[in-house]
N, CA, C and O atoms as a GROMACS GRO file, in nm:
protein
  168
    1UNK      N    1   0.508  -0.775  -0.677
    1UNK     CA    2   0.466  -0.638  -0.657
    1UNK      C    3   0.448  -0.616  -0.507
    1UNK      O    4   0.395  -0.697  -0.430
    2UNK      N    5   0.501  -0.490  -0.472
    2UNK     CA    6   0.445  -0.476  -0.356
    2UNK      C    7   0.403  -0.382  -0.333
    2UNK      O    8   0.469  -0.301  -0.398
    3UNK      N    9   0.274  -0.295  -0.236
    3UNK     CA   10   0.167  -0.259  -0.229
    3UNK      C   11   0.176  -0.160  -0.074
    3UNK      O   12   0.208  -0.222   0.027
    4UNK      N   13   0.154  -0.045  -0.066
    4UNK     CA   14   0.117   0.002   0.097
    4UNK      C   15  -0.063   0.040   0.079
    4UNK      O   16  -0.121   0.136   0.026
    5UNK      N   17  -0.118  -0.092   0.152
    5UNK     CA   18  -0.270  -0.038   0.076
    5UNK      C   19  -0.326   0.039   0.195
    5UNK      O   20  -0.337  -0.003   0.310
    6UNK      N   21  -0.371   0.194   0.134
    6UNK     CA   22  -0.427   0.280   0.200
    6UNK      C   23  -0.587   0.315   0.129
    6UNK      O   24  -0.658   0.395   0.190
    7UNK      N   25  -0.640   0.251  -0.002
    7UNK     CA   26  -0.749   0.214  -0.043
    7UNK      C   27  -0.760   0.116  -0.139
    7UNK      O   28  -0.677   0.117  -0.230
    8UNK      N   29  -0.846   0.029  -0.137
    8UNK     CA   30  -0.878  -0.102  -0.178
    8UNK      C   31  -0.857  -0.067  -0.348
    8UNK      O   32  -0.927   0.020  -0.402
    9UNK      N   33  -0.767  -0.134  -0.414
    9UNK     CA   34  -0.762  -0.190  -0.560
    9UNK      C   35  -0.792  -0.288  -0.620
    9UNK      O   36  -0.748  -0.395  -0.579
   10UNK      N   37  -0.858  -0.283  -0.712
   10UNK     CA   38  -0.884  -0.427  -0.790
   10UNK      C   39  -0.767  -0.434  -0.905
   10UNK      O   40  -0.717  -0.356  -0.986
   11UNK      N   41  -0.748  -0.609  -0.857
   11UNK     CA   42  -0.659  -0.658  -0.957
   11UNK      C   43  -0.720  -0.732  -1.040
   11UNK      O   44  -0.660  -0.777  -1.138
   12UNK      N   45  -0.818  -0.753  -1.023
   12UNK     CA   46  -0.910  -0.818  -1.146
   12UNK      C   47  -0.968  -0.990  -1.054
   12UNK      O   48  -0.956  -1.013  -0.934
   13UNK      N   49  -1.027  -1.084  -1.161
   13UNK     CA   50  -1.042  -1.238  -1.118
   13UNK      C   51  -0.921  -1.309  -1.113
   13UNK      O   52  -0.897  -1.385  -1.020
   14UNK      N   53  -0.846  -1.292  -1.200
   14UNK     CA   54  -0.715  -1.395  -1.168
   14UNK      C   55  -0.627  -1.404  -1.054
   14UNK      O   56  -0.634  -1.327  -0.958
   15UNK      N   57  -0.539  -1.506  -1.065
   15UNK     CA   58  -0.423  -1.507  -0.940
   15UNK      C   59  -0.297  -1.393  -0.951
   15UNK      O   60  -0.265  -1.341  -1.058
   16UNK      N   61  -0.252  -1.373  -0.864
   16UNK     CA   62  -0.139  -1.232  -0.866
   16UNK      C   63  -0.021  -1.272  -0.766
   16UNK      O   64   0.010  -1.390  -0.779
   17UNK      N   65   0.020  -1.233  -0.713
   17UNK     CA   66   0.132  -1.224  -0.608
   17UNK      C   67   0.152  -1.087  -0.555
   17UNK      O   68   0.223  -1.020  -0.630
   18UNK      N   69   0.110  -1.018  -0.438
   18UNK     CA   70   0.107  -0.916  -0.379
   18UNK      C   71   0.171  -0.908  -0.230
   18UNK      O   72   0.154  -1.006  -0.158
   19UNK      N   73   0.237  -0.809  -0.185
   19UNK     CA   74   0.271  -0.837  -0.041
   19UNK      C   75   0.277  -0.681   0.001
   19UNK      O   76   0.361  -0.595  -0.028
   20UNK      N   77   0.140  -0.673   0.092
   20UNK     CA   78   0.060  -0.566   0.147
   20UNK      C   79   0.147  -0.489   0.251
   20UNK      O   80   0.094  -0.500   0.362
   21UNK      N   81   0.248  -0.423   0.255
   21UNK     CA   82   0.346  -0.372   0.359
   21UNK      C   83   0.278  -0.360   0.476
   21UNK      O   84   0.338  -0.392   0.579
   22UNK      N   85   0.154  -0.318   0.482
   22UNK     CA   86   0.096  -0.268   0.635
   22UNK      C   87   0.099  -0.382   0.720
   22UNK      O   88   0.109  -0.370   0.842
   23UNK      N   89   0.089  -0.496   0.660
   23UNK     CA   90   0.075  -0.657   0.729
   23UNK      C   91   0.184  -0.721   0.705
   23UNK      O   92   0.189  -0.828   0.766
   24UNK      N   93   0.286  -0.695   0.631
   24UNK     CA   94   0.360  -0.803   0.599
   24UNK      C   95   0.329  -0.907   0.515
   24UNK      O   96   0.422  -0.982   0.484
   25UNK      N   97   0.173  -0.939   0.452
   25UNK     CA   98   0.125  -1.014   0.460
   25UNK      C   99   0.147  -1.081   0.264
   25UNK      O  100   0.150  -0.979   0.196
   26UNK      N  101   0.154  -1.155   0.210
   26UNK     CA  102   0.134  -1.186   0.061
   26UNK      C  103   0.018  -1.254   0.017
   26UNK      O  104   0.008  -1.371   0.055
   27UNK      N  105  -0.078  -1.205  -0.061
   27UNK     CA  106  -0.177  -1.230  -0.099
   27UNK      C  107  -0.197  -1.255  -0.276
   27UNK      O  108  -0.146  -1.191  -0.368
   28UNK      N  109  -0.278  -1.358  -0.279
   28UNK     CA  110  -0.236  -1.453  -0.428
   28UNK      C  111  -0.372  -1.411  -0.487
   28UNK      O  112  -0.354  -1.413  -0.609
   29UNK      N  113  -0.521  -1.367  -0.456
   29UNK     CA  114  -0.591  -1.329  -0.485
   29UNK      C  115  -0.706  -1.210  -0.404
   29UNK      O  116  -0.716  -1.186  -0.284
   30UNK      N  117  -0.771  -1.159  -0.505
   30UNK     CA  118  -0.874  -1.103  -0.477
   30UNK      C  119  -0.911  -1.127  -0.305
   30UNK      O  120  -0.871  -1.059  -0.210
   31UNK      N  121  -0.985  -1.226  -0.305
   31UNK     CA  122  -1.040  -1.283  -0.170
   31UNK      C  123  -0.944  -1.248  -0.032
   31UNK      O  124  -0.984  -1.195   0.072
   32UNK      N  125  -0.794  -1.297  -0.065
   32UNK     CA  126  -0.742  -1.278   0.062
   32UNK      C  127  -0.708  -1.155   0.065
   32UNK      O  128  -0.645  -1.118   0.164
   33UNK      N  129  -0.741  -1.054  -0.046
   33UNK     CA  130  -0.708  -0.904  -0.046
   33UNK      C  131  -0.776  -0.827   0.013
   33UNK      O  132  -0.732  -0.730   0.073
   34UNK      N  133  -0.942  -0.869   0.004
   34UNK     CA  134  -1.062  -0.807   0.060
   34UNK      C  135  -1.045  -0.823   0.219
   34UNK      O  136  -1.068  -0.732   0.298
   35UNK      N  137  -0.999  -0.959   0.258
   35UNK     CA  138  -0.986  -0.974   0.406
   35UNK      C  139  -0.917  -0.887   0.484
   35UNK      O  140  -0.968  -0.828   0.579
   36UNK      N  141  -0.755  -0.869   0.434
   36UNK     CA  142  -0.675  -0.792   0.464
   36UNK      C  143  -0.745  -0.612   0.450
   36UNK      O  144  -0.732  -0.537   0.547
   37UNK      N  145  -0.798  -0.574   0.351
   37UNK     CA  146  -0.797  -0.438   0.314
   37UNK      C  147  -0.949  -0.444   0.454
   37UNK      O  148  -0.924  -0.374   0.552
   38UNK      N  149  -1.071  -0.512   0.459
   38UNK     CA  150  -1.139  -0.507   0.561
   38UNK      C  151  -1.064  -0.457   0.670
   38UNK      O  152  -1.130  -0.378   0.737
   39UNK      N  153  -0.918  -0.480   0.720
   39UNK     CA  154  -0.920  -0.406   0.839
   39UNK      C  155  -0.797  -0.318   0.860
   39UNK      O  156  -0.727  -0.304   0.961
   40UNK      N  157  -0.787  -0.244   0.703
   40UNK     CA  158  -0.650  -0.165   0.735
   40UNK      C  159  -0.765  -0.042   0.652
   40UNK      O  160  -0.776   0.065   0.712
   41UNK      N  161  -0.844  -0.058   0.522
   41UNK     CA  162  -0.885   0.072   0.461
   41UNK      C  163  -1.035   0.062   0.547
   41UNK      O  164  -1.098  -0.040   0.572
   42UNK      N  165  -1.075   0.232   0.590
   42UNK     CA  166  -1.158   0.277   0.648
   42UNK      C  167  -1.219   0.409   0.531
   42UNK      O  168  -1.314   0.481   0.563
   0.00000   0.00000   0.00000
């Protein structure tokens, strides 16, 4: 899946596969989602 995150979504507790266009970046859970969305959603 891929994602332009302009506000934070929950994908729930489990693992996923995401790749955040604003960063380039692919994120496998929650945790590294919050990091990323910390400095792109205001």
């Amino acid at each position: 899946m891929t994602i332009n995150l302009c506000h934070l979504m929950d994908f729930g507790d489990g693992a996923f596969e995401v790749k955040v266009l604003n960063t380039e970046q692919v994120v496998h859970n929650m945790d590294e989602l919050l990091l990323i969305a910390g400095m792109i959603v205001r």
